[in-house]
C-alpha positions, 0 to 999 in steps of 0.5 A: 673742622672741628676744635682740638681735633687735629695733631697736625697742619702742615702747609705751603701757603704763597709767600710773597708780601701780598699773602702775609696776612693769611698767616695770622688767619691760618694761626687762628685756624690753629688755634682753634682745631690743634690738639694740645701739644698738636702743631703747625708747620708752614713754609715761608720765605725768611725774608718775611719771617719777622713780620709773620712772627708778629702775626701768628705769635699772639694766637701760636706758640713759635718753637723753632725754624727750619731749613730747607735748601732748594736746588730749583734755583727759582726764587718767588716773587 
């Protein structure tokens, strides 16, 4: 992938406590191949939310949460 080529990542990474670190690594990944005004959206667990905050803020610009409601009943681990 090339810089500053995409207009939009749009992605469902495992969100469990062991994967937090892969946030900073997809926020750097932003970074470098998102188009000016381009954007990344990911889900995540909110239980996590703060910590991958801190993570993906010194590379992104944070705008907004979103949510969406599940009716699967099954919560991951």
């Amino acid at each position: 992938m090339t810089d500053d080529s995409v207009d939009l990542i749009f992605t469902d990474p495992i969100y469990d406590e062991e994967h937090i670190p892969d946030y900073e690594d997809l926020a750097i990944l932003g970074k470098r191949v998102l188009k000016e005004g381009g954007s990344l959206v990911c889900y995540l667990g909110s239980m996590y939310l703060p910590e991958v905050l801190s993570l993906m803020t010194p590379h992104l610009t944070f705008w907004w949460t979103v949510c969406i409601r599940s009716n699967t009943g099954a919560v991951p681990k």
